[in-house]
C-alpha positions as CSV (number, residue, x, y, z in Angstrom):
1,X,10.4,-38.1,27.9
2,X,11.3,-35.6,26.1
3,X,13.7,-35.2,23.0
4,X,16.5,-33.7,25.0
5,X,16.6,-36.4,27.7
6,X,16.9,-39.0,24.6
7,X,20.1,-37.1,23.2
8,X,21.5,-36.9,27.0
9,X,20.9,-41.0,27.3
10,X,22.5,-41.3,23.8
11,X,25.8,-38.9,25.2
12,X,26.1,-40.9,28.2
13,X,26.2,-44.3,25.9
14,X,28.5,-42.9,23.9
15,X,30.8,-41.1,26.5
16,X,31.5,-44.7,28.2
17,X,33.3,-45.6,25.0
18,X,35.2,-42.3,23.6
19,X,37.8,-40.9,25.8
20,X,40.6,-38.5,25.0
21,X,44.1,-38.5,26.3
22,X,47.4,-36.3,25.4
23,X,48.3,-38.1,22.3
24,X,44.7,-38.3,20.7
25,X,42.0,-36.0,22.6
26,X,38.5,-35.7,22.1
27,X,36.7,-33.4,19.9
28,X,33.3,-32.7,21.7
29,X,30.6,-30.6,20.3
30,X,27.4,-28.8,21.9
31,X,25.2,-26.9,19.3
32,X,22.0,-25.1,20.2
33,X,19.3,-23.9,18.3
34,X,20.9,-20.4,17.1
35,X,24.7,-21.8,18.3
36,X,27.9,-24.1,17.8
37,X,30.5,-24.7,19.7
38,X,33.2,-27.3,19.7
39,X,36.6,-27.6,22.3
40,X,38.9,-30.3,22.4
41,X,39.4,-31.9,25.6
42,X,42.3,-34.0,27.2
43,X,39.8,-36.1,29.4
44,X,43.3,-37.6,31.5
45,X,44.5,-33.9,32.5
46,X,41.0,-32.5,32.6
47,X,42.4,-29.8,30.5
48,X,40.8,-28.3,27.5
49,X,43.2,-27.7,24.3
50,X,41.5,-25.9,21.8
51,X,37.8,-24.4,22.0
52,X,35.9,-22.7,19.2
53,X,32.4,-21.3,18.6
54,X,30.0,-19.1,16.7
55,X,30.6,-16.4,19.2
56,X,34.1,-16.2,18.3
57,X,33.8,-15.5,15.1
58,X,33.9,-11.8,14.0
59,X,31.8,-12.3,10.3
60,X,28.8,-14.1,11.1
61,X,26.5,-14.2,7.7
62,X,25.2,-17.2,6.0
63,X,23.3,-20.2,7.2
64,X,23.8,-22.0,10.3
65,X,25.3,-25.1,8.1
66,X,28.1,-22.2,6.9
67,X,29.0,-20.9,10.0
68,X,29.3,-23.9,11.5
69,X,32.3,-24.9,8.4
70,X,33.9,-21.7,9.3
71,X,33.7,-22.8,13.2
72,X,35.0,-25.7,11.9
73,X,38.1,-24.2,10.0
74,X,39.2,-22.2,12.7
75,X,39.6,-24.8,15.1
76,X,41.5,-26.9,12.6
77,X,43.6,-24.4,12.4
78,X,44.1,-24.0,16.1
79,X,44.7,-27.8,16.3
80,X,47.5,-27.7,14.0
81,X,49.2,-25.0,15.7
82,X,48.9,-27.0,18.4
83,X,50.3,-29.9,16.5
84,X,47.0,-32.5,17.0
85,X,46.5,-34.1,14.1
86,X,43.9,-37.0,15.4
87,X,41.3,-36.2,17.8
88,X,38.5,-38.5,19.0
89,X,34.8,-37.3,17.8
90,X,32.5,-36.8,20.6
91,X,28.8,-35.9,19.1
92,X,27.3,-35.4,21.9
93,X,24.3,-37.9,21.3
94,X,23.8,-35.4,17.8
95,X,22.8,-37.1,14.6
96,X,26.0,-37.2,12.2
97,X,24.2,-34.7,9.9
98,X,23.8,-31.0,8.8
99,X,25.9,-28.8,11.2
100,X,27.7,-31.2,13.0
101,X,29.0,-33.2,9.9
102,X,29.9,-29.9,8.3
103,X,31.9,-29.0,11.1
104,X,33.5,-32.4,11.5
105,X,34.1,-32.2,7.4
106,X,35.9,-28.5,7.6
107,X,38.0,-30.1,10.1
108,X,39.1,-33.3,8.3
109,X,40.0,-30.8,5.1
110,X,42.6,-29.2,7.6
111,X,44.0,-32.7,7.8
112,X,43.7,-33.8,11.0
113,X,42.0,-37.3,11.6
114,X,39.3,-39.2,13.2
């Protein structure tokens, strides 16, 4: 088996637990070797709220680790236009570490909570 399969097995644990409605959706994230992307979804309505990722961005210098903060910043700020200030963290069967805690990090600074 390979690595991938273990992270889909880990997503599927995880996604019978964590699901996100209108008052408190869920902040999923996919990242790839070169890309991030997070979009938060209301799981009840099917509908996706916010969405965010690398490619959006219009300055992309600096490590992966500081792109994915700014990714991270931007969607923040989307969510509080939006007026979500707790989300539910989906990571995707991701270790909680490097790019996907800096993300999750940038986001908590905006102030909205886990």
């Amino acid at each position: 088996m390979g690595t991938k399969n273990y992270r889909i097995k880990r997503k599927k644990r995880i996604r019978k637990k964590i699901f996100g409605n209108k008052d408190r959706p869920r902040l999923s994230v996919f990242r790839s070797n070169k890309h991030i992307y997070a979009q938060v979804v209301n799981d009840v309505d099917g509908d996706t709220i916010a969405s965010m990722g690398d490619l959006n961005l219009s300055k992309k210098s600096g490590t992966k680790t500081e792109i994915a903060k700014e990714v991270g910043r931007k969607l923040g700020g989307k969510l509080k236009k939006e007026k979500i200030l707790k989300v539910v963290f989906d990571r995707s069967g991701y270790k909680y570490h490097g790019r996907l805690k800096a993300l999750a990090e940038e986001v908590r600074k905006i102030g909205i909570e886990f």
